[in-house]
Structures are given as structure tokens and as C-alpha cells.
C-alpha positions as CSV (number, residue, x, y, z in Angstrom):
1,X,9.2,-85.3,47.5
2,X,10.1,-81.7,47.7
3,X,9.7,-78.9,50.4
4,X,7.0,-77.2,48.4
5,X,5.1,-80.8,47.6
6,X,5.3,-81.1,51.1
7,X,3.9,-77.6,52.3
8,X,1.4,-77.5,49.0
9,X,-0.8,-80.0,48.5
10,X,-1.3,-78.7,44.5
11,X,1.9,-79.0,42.7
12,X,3.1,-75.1,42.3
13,X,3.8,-75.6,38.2
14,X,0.8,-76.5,37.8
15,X,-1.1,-72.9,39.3
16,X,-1.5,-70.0,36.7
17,X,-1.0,-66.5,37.1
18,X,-4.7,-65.9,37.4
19,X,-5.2,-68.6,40.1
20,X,-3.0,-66.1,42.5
21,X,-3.7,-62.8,41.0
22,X,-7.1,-61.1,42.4
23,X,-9.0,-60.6,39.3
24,X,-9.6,-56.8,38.4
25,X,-12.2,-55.3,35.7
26,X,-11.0,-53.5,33.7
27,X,-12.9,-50.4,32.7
28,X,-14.2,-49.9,28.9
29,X,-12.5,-47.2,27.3
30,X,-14.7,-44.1,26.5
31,X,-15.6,-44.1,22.8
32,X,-14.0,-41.2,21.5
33,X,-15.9,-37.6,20.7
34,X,-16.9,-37.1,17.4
35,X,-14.9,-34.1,15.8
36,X,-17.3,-30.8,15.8
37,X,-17.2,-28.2,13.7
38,X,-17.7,-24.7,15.2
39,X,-20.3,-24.1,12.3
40,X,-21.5,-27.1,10.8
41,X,-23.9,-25.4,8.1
42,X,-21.0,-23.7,6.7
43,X,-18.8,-26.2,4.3
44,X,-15.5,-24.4,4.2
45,X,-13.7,-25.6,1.2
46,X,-10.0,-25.0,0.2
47,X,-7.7,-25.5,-3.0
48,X,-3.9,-25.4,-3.0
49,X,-2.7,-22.3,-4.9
50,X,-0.7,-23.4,-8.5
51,X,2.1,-21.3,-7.4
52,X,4.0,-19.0,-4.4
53,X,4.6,-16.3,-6.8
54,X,2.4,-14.9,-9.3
55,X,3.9,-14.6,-13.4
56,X,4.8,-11.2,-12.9
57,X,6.5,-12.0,-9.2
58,X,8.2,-14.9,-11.2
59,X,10.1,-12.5,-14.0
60,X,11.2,-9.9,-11.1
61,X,12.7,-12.9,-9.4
62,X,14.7,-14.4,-12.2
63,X,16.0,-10.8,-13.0
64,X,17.0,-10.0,-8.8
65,X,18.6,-13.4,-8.6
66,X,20.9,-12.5,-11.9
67,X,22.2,-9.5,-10.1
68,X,22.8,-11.3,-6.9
69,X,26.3,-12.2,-5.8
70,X,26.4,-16.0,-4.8
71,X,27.1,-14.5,-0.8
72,X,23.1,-13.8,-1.0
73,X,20.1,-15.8,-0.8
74,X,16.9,-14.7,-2.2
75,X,13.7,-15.8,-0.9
76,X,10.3,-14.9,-1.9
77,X,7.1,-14.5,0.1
78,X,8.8,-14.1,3.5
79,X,6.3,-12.7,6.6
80,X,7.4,-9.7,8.5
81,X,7.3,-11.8,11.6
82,X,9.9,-13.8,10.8
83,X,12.3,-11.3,10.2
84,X,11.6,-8.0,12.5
85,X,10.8,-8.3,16.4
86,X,8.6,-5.8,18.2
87,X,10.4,-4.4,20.9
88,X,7.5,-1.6,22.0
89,X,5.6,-2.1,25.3
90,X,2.6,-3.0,22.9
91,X,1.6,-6.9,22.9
92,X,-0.5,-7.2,20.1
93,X,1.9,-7.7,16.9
94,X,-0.4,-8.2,13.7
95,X,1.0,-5.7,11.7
96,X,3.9,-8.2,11.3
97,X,1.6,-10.7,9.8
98,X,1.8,-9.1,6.2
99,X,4.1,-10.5,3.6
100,X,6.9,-9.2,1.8
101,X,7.9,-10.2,-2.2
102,X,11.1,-11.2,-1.6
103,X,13.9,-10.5,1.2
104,X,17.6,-11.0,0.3
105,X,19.7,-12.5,2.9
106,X,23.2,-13.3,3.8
107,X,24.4,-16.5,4.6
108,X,23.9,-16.8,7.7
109,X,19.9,-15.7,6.9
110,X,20.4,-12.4,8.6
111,X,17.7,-10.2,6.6
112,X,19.6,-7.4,4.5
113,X,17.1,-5.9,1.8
114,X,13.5,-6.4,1.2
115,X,11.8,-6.2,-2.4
116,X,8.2,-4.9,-3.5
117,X,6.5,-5.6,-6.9
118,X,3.9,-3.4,-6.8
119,X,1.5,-3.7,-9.9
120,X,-0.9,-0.4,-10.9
121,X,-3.4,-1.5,-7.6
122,X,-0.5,0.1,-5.5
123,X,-0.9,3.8,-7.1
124,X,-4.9,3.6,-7.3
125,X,-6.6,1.0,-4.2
126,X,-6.3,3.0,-1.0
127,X,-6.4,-0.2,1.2
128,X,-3.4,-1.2,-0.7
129,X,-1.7,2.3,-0.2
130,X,-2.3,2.7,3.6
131,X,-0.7,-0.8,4.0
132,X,2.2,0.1,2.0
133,X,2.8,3.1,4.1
134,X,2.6,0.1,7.1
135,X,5.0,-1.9,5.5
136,X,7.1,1.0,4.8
137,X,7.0,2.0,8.4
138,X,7.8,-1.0,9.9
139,X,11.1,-1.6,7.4
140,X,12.5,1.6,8.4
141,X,12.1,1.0,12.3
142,X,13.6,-2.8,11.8
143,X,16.3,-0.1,9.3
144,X,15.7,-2.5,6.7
145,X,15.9,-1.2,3.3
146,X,12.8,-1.3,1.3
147,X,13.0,-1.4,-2.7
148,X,9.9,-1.5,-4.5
149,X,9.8,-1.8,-8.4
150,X,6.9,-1.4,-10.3
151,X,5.9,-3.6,-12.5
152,X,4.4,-0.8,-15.3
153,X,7.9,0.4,-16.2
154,X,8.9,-3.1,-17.1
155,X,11.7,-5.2,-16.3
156,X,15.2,-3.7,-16.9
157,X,17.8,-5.9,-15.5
158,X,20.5,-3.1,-15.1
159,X,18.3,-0.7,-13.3
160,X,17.2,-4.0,-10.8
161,X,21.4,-5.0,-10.2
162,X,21.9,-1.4,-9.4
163,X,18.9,-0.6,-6.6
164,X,19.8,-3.8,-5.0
165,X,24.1,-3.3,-5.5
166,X,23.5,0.4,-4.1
167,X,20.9,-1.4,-1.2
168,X,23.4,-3.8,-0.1
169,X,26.1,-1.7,-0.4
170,X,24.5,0.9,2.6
171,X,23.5,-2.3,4.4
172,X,27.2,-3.3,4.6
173,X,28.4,0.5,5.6
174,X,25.3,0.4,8.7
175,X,27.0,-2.5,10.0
């Protein structure tokens, strides 16, 4: 007979784990809080777009892209906030939160030349015009140059190459 047979009158392989541990309740969890929505009369519905670029944004891009060196990406759609900082005392930064048509980069994504298809809704909607003139502002703070093409004169492939050779050209003197 062993020491513990002696001291113990139970055998000790034969106690379990809850015979010596104090039993504890354990509390139910809280069901979880239905979801609300902040007006639930009001179905908000949403649909993916068919595309990033419209037809018209789609032809300019194929031309720009042909008169791009290979040293240059070109990327469409790209917000103003992810490109320019605002350095002014001013916290509120919304006007950054437009986007641009495309931006051509180097490759190392540094921003060199941004691109504006503007359609006839540019020349006649004021709304459009005064945030043109924003757009326009902020490019030449940031000294980003700003090309816009318009869509009524067409697309002529030579005159696109040569606006963005002669806009990369003066980005490359500036720095």
C-alpha cells in the first residue's frame, strides 16, 4: 500500500477534476444586438457601376497610354487626396475628395501630370465650372500640371502625345 492509499482513504486515480474543483456558473452570453438602421423606412439600394471609365474616358485612355513612354504609369479615376496633402492651418480637407480622369505617374508613383476629359457640360453647367476652377486651383498649389482635352474636338493622337510630352517635359525641368 502506498503513501497516498495510506493518507486517502479514496484511491486519488479514481477522483475527477470536478470532485476538487469548486464548481463555477458560468454566465450566459448576452444575445447579440440586432443591426439598426439609422432610418429604417428608407430602403437604400445600390448597383455596381458596369465600368470605372465612361466610353468616351475609355478612347482618351487608349490614345494617352500610346503616347506614354514605358517609365509612366497611367491611372484613371485617381482622388485628389491621394495625391496632394494640405499643408494650410485649415483642418477641414473636402475639396480633395473630387476625382481626377487620369494622373500619370513615374515609377516610383510619384504624381507628375493630371488629365481632364471634359465633355460640353464643362463650357455650359456652372456647378461643373466653379469646380473646375477648384480643381484647377488645387493642381497649381500641389504645381501639378493640369491638361484638360475636350472631348468636342475629337481625339487626335498627335495633338494628345504632344500636351503630355511638353507636360512631362516641364515636370522633369521643375525638379
Amino acid at each position: 500500500m502506498g503513501l497516498c492509499d495510506c493518507l486517502f482513504e479514496q484511491d486519488i486515480r479514481s477522483i475527477t477534476p470536478e470532485q476538487i474543483a469548486p464548481k463555477r456558473i458560468e454566465p450566459k452570453p448576452a444575445e447579440p444586438k440586432p443591426i439598426e438602421q439609422p432610418n429604417a423606412t428608407k430602403v437604400r439600394e445600390y448597383k455596381a457601376k458596369s465600368s470605372l471609365m465612361t466610353k468616351m474616358e475609355k478612347e482618351f485612355y487608349v490614345a494617352i497610354k500610346a503616347a506614354l513612354p514605358p517609365e509612366y504609369i497611367l491611372q484613371p479615376q485617381v482622388n485628389l487626396a491621394t495625391i496632394i496633402s494640405k499643408i494650410s492651418e485649415e483642418h477641414f480637407q473636402n475639396e480633395l475628395y473630387r476625382n481626377i480622369d487620369f494622373c500619370i505617374f513615374n515609377l516610383d508613383f510619384r504624381p507628375l501630370v493630371l488629365i481632364e476629359i471634359n465633355d460640353e457640360t464643362h463650357a455650359t453647367d456652372k456647378s461643373r465650372q466653379a469646380r473646375d476652377y477648384k480643381v484647377k486651383e488645387i493642381c497649381s498649389a500641389a504645381n501639378l500640371p493640369l491638361i484638360r482635352f475636350w472631348t468636342n474636338y475629337g481625339i487626335n493622337r498627335e495633338y494628345i502625345a504632344k500636351r503630355i510630352q511638353e507636360a512631362l517635359k516641364s515636370t522633369q525641368q521643375s525638379h
